[in-house]
Biopython code that builds the backbone (N, CA, C, O; Angstrom):
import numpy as np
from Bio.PDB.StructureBuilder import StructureBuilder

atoms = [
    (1, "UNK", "N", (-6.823, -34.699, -58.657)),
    (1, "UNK", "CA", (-5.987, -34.680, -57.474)),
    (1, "UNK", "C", (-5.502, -33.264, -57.159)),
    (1, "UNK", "O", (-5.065, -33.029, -56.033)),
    (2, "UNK", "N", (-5.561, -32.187, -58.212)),
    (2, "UNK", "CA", (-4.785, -30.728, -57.904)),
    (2, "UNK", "C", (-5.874, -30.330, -56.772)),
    (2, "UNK", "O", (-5.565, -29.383, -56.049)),
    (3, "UNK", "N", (-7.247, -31.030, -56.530)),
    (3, "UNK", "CA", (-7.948, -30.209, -55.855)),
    (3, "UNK", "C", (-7.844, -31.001, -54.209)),
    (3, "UNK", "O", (-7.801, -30.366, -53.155)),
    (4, "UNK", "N", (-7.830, -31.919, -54.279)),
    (4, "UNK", "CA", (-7.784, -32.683, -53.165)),
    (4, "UNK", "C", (-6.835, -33.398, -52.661)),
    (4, "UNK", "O", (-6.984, -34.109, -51.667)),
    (5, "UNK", "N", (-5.344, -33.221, -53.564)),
    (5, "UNK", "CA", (-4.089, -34.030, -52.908)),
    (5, "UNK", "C", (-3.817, -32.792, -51.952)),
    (5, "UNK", "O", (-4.220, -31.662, -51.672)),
    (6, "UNK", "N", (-2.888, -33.732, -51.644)),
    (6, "UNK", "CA", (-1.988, -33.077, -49.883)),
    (6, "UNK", "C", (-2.703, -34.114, -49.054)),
    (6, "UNK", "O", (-3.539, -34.995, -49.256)),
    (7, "UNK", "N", (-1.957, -33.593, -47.942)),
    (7, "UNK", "CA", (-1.876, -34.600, -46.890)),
    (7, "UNK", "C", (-3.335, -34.394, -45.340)),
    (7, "UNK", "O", (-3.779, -35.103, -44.437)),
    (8, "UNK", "N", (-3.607, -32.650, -46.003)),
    (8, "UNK", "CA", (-5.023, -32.538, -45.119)),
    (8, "UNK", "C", (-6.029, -32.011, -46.058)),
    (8, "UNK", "O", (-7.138, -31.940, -45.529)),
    (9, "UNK", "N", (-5.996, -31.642, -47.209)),
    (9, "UNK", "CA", (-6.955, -31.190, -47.856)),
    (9, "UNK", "C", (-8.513, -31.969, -47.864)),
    (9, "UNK", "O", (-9.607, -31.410, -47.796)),
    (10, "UNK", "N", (-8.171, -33.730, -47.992)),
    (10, "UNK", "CA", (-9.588, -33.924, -47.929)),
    (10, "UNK", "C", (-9.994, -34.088, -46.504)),
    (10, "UNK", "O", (-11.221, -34.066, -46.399)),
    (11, "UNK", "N", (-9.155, -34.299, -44.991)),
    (11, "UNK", "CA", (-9.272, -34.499, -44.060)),
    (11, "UNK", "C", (-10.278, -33.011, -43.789)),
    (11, "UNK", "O", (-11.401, -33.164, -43.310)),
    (12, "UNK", "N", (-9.895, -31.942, -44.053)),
    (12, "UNK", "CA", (-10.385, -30.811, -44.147)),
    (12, "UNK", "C", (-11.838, -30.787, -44.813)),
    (12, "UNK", "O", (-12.774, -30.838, -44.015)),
    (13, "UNK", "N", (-12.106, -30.726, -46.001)),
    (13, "UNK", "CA", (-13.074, -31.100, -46.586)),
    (13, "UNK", "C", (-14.384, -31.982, -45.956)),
    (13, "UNK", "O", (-15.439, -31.608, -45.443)),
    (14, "UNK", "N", (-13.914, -33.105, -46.188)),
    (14, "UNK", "CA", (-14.593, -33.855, -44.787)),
    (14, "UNK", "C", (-15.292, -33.522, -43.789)),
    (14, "UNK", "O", (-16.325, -34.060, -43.392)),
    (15, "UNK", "N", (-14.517, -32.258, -43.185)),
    (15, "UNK", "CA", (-15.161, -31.584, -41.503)),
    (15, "UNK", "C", (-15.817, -30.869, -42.007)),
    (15, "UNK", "O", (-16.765, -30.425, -41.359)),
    (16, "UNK", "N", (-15.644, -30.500, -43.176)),
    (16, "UNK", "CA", (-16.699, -29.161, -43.770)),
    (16, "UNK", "C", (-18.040, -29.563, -44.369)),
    (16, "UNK", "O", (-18.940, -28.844, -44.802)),
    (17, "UNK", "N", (-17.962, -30.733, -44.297)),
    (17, "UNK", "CA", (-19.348, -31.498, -44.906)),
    (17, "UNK", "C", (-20.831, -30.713, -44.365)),
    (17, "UNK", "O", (-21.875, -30.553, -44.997)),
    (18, "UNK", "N", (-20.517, -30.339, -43.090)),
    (18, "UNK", "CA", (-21.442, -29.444, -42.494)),
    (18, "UNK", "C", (-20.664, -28.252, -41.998)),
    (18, "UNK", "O", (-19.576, -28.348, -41.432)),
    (19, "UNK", "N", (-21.378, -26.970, -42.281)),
    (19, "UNK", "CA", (-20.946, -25.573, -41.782)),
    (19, "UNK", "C", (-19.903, -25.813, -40.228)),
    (19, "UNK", "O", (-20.130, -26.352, -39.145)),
    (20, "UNK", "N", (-18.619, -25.048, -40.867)),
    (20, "UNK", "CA", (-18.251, -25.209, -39.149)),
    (20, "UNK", "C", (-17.399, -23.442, -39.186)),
    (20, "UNK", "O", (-16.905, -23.048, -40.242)),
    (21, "UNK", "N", (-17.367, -22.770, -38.200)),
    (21, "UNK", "CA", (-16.371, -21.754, -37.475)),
    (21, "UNK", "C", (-15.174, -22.093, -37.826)),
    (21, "UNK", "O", (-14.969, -22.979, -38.655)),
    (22, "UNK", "N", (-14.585, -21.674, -37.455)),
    (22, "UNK", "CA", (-12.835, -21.842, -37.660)),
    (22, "UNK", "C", (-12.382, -22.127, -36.279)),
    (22, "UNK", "O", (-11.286, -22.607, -35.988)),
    (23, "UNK", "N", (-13.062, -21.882, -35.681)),
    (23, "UNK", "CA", (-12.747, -22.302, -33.854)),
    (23, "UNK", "C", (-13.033, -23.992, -34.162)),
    (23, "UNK", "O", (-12.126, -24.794, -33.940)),
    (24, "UNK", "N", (-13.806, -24.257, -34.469)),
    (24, "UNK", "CA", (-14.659, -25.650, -34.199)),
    (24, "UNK", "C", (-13.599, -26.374, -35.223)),
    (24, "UNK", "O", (-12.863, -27.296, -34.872)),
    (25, "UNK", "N", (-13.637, -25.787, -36.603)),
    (25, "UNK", "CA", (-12.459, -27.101, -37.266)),
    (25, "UNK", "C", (-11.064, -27.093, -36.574)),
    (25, "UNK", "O", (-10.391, -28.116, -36.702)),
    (26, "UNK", "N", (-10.471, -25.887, -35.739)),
    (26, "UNK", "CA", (-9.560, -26.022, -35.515)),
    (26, "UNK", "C", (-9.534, -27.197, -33.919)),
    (26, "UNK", "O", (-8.552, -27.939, -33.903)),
    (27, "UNK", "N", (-9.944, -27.260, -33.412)),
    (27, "UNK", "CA", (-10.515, -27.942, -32.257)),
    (27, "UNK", "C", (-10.922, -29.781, -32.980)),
    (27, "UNK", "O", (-11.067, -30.783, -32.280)),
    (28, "UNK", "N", (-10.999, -29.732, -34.216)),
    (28, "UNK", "CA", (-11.509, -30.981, -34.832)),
    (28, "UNK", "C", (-10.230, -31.339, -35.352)),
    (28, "UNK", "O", (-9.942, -32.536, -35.323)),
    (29, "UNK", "N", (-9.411, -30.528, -35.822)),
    (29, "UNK", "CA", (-7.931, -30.858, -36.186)),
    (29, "UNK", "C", (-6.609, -30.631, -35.396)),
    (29, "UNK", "O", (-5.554, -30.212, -35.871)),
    (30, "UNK", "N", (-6.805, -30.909, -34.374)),
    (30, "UNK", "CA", (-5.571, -30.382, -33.407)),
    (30, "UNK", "C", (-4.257, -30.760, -33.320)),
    (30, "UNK", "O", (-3.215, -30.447, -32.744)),
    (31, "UNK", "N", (-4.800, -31.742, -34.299)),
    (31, "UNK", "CA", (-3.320, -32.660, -34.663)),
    (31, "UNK", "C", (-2.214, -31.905, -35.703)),
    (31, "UNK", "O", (-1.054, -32.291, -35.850)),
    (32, "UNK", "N", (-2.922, -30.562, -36.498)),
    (32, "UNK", "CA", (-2.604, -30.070, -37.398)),
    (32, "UNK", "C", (-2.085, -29.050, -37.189)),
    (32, "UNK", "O", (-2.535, -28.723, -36.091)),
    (33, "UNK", "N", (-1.310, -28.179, -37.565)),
    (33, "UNK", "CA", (-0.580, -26.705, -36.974)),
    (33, "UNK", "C", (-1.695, -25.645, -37.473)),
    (33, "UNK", "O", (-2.299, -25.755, -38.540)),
    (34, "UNK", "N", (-1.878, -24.577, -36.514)),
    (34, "UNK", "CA", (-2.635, -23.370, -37.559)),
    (34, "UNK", "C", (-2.376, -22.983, -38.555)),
    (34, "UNK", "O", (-3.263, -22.723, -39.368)),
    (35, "UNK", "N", (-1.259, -22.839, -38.790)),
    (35, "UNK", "CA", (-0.573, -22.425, -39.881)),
    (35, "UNK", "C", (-0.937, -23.339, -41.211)),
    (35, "UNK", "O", (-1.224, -22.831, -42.296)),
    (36, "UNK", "N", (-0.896, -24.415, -41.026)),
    (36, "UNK", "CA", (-1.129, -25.698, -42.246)),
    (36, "UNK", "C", (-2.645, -25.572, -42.269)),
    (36, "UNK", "O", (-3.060, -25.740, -43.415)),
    (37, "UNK", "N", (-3.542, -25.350, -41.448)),
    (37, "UNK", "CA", (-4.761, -25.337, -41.834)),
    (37, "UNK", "C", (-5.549, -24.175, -42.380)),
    (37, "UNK", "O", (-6.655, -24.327, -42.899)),
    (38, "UNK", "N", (-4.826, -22.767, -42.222)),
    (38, "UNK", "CA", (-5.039, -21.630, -42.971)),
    (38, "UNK", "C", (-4.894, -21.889, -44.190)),
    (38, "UNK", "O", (-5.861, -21.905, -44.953)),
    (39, "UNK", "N", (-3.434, -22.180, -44.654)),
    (39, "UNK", "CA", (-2.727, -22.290, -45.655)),
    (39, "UNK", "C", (-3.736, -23.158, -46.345)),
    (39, "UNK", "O", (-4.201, -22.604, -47.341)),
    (40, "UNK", "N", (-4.211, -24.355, -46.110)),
    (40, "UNK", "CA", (-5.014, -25.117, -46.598)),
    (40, "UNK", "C", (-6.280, -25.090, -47.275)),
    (40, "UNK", "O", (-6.655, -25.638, -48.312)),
    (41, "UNK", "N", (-7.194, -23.879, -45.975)),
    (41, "UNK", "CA", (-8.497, -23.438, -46.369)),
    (41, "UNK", "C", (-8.443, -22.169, -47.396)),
    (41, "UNK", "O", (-9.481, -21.725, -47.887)),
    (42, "UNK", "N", (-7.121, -21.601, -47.694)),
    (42, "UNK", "CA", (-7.167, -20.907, -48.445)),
    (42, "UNK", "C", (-7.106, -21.475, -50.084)),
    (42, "UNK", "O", (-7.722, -21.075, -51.071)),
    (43, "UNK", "N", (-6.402, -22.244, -49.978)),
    (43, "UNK", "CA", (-6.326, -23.169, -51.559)),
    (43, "UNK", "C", (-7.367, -23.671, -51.924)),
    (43, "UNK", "O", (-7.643, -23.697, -53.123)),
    (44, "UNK", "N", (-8.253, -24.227, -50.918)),
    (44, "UNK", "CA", (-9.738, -25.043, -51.347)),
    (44, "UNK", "C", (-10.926, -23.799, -51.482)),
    (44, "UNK", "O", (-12.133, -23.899, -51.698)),
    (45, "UNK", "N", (-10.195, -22.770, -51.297)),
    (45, "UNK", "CA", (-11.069, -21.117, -51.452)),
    (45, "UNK", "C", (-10.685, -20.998, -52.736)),
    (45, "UNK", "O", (-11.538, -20.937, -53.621)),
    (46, "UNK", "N", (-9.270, -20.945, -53.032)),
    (46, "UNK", "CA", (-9.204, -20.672, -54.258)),
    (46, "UNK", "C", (-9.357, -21.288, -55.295)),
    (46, "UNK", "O", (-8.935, -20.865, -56.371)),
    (47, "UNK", "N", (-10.118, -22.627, -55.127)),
    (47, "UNK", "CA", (-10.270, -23.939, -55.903)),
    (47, "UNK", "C", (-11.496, -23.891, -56.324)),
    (47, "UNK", "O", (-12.006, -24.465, -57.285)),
    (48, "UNK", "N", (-12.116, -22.915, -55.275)),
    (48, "UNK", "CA", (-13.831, -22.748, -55.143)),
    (48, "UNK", "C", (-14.589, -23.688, -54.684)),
    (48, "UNK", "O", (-15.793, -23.770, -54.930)),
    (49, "UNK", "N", (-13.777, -24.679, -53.795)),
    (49, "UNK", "CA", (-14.294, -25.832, -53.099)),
    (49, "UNK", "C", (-15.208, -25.553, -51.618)),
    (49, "UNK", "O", (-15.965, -26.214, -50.907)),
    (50, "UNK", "N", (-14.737, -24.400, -51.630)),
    (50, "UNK", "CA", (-15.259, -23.792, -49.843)),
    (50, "UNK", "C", (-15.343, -22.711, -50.303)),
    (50, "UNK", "O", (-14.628, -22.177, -51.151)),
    (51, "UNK", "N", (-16.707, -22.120, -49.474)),
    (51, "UNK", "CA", (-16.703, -20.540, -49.394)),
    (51, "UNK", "C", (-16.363, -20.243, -47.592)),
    (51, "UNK", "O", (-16.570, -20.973, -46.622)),
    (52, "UNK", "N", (-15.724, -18.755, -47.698)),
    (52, "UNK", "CA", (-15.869, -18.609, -46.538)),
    (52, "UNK", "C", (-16.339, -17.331, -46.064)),
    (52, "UNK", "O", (-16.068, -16.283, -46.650)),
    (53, "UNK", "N", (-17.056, -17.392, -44.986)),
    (53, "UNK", "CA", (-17.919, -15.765, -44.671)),
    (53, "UNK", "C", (-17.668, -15.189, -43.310)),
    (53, "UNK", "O", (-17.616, -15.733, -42.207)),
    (54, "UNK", "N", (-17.547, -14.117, -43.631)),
    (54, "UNK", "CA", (-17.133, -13.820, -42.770)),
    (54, "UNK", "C", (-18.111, -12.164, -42.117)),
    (54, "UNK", "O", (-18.413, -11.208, -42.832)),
    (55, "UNK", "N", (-18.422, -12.318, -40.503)),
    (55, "UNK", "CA", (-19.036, -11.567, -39.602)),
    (55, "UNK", "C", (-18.959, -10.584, -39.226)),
    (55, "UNK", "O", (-18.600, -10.903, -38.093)),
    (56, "UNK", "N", (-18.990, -9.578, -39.202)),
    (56, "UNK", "CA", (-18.340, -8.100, -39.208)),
    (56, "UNK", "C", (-19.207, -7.638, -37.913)),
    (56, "UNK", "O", (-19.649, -6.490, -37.876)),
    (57, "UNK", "N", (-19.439, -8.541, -36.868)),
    (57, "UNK", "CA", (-20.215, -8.023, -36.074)),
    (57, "UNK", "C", (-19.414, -7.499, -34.665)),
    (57, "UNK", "O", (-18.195, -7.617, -34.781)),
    (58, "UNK", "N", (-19.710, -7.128, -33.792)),
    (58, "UNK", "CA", (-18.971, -6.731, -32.714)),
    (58, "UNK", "C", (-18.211, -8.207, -32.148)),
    (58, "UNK", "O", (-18.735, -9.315, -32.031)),
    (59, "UNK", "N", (-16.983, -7.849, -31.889)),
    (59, "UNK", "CA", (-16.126, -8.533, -31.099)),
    (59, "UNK", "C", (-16.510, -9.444, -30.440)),
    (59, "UNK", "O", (-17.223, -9.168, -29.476)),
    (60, "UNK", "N", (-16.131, -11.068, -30.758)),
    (60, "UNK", "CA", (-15.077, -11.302, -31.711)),
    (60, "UNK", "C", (-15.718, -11.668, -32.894)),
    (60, "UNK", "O", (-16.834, -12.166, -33.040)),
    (61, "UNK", "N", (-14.673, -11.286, -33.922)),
    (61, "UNK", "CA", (-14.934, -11.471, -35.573)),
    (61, "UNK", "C", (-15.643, -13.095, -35.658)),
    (61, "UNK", "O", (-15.141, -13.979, -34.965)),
    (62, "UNK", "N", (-16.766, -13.383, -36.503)),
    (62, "UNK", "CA", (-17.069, -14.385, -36.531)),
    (62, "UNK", "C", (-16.631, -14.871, -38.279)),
    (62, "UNK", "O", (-16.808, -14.101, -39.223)),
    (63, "UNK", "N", (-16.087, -16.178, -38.418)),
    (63, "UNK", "CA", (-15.569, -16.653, -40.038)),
    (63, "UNK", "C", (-15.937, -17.684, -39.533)),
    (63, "UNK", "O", (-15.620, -18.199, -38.460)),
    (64, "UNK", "N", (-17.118, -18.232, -40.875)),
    (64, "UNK", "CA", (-17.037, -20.001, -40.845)),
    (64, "UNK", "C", (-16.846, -20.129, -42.277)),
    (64, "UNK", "O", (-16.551, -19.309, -43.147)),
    (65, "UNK", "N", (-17.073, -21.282, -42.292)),
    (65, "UNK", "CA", (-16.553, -22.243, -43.962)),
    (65, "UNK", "C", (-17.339, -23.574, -43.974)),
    (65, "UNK", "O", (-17.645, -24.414, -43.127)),
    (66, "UNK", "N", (-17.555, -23.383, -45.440)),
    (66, "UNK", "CA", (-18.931, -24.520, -46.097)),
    (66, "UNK", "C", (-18.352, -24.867, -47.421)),
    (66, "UNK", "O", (-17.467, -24.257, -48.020)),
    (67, "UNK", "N", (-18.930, -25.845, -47.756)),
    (67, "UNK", "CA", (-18.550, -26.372, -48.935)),
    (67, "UNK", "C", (-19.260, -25.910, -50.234)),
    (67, "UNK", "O", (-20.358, -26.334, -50.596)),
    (68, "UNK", "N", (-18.574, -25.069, -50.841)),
    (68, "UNK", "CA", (-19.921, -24.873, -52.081)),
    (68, "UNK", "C", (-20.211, -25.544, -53.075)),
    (68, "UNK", "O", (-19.378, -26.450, -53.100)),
    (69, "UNK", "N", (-20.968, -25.664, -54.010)),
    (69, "UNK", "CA", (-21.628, -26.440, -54.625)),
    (69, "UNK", "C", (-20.885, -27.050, -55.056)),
    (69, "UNK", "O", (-20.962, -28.279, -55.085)),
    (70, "UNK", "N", (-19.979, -26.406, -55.501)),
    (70, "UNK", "CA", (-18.879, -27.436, -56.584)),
    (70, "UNK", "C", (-18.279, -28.551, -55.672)),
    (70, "UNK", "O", (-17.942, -29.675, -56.045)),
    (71, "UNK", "N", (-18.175, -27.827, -53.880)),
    (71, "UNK", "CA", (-17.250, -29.092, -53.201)),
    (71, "UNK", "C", (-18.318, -30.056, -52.555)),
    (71, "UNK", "O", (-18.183, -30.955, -51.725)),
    (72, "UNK", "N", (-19.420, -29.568, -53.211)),
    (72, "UNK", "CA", (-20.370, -30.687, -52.400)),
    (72, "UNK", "C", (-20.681, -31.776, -53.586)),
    (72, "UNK", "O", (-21.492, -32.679, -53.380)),
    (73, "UNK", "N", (-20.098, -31.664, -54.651)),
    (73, "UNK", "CA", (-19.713, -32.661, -55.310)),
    (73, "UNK", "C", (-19.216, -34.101, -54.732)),
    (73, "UNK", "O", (-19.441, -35.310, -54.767)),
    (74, "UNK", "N", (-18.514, -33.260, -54.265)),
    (74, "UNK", "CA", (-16.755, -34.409, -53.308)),
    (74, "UNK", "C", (-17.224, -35.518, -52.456)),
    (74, "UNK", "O", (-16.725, -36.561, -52.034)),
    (75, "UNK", "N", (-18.849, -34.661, -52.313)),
    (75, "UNK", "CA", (-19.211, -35.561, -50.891)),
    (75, "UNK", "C", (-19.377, -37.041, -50.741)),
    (75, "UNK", "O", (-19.116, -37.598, -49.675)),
    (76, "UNK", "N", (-19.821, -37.706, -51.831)),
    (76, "UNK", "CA", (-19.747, -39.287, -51.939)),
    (76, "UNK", "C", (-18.617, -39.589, -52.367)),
    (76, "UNK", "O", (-18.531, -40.756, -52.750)),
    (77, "UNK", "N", (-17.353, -38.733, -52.481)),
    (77, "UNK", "CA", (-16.281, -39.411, -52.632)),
    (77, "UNK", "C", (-15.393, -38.986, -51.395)),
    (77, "UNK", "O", (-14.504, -39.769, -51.061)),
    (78, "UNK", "N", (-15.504, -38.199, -50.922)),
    (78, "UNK", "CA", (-15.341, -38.036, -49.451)),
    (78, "UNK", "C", (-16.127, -39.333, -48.107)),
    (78, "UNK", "O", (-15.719, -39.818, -47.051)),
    (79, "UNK", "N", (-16.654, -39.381, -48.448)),
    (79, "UNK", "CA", (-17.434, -40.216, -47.420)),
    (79, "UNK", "C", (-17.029, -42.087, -47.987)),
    (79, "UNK", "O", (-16.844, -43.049, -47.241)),
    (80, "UNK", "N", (-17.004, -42.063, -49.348)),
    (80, "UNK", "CA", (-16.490, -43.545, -49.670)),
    (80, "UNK", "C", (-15.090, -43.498, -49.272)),
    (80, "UNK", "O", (-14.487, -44.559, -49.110)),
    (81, "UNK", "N", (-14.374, -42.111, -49.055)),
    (81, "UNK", "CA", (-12.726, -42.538, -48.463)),
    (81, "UNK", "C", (-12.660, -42.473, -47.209)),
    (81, "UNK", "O", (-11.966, -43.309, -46.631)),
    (82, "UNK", "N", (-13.079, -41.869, -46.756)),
    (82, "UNK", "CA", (-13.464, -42.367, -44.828)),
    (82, "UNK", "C", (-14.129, -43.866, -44.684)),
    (82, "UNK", "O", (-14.038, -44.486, -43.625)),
    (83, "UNK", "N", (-14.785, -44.381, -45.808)),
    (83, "UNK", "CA", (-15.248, -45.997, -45.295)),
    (83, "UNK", "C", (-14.047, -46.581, -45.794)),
    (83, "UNK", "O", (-13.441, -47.516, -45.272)),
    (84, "UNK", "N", (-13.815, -46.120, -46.583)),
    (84, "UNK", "CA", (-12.037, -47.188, -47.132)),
    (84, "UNK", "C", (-11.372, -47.440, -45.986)),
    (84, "UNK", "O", (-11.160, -48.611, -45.668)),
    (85, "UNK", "N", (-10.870, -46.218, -45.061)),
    (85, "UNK", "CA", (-10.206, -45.584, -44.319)),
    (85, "UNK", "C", (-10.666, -46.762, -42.928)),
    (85, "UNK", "O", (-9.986, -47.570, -42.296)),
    (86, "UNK", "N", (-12.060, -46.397, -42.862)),
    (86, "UNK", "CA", (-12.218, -47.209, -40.970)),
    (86, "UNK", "C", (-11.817, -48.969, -41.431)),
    (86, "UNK", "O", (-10.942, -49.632, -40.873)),
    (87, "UNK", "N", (-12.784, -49.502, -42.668)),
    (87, "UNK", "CA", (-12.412, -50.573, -42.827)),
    (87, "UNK", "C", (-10.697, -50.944, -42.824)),
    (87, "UNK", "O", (-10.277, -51.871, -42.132)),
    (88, "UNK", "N", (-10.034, -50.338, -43.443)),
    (88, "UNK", "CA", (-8.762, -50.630, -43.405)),
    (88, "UNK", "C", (-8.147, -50.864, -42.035)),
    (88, "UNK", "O", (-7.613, -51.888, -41.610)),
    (89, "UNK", "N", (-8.375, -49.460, -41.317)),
    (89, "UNK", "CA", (-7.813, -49.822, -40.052)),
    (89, "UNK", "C", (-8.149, -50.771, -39.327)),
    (89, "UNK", "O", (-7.478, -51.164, -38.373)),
    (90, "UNK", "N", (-9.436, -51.347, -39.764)),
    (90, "UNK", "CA", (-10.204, -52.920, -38.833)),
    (90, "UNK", "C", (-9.296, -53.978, -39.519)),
    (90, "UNK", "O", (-8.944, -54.991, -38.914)),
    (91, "UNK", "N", (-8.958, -53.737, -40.693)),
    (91, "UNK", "CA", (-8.597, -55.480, -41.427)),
    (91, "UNK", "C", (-6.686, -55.037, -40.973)),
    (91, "UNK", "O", (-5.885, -55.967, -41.069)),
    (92, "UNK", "N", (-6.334, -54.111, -40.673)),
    (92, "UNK", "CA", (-4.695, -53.700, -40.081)),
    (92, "UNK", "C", (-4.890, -54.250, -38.555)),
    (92, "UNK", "O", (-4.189, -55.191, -38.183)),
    (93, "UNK", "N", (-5.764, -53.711, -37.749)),
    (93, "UNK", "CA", (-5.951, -54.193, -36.659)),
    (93, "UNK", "C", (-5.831, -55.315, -36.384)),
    (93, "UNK", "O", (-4.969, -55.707, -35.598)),
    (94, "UNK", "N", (-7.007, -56.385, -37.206)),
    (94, "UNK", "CA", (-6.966, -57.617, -36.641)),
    (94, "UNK", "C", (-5.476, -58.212, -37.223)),
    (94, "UNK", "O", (-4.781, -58.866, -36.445)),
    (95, "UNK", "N", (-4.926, -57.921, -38.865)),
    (95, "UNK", "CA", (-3.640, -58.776, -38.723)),
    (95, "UNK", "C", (-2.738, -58.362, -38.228)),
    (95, "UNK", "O", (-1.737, -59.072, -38.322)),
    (96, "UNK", "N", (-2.591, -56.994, -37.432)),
    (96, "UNK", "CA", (-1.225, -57.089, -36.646)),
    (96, "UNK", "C", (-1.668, -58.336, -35.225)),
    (96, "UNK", "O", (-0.865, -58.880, -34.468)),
    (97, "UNK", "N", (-2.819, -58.455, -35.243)),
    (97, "UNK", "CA", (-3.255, -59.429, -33.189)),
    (97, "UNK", "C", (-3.361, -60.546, -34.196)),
    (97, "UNK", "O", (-3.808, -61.356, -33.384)),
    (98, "UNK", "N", (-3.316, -61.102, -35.102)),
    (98, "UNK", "CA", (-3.602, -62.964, -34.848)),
    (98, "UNK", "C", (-2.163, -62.992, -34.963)),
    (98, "UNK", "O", (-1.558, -64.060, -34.881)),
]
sb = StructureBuilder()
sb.init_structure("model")
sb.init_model(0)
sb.init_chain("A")
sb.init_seg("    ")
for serial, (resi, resn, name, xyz) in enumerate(atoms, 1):
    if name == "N":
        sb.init_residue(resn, " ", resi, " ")
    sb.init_atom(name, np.array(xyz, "f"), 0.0, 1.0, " ", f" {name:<3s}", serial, name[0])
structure = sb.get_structure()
C-alpha cells in the first residue's frame, strides 16, 4: 500500500497504463488540483513506478510519463480494481432504484 495508497495514486497509475504528456493526464484528471497531481507523479517517480522524460526541444517543453517495468507490474491489479470499481457502481445503482 506505501506504493499505491492515497486517494489518486492508483487513479493516476491507471491513466499511465499507456504513455501520456502531462497536458493529456491533466485533461483526464480535472477533477484533481495541479498541485495534487504533481505532488503525486513525483512520489510514484520516486517509488520507481513511473519514469518521466522529458524534451528539451524548442518551445514548448515537452514531459510525458510511463509506467516502468516495475509499475507495469500493477497492471492486472490495476485493471482488476477498475472492474471492482464499474461493477460496484452497477450493483449501488440498481439498489439505490428498486
Amino acid at each position: 500500500m506505501k506504493y499505491i495508497g492515497g486517494k489518486w495514486k492508483a487513479v493516476i497509475l491507471i491513466h499511465l497504463i499507456e504513455k501520456k504528456r502531462y497536458n493529456e493526464l491533466r485533461k483526464e484528471l480535472s477533477m484533481v488540483t495541479e498541485r495534487t497531481i504533481s505532488l503525486q507523479l513525483k512520489q510514484l517517480e520516486a517509488d520507481g513506478l513511473i519514469k518521466r522524460t522529458v524534451y528539451t526541444t524548442k518551445p514548448p517543453l515537452k514531459v510525458e510519463y510511463e509506467l516502468t517495468e516495475f509499475g507495469k507490474t500493477l497492471i492486472p491489479l490495476l485493471k482488476g480494481i477498475a472492474q471492482w470499481g464499474k461493477e460496484t457502481a452497477k450493483s449501488n445503482k440498481r439498489i439505490k432504484t428498486e
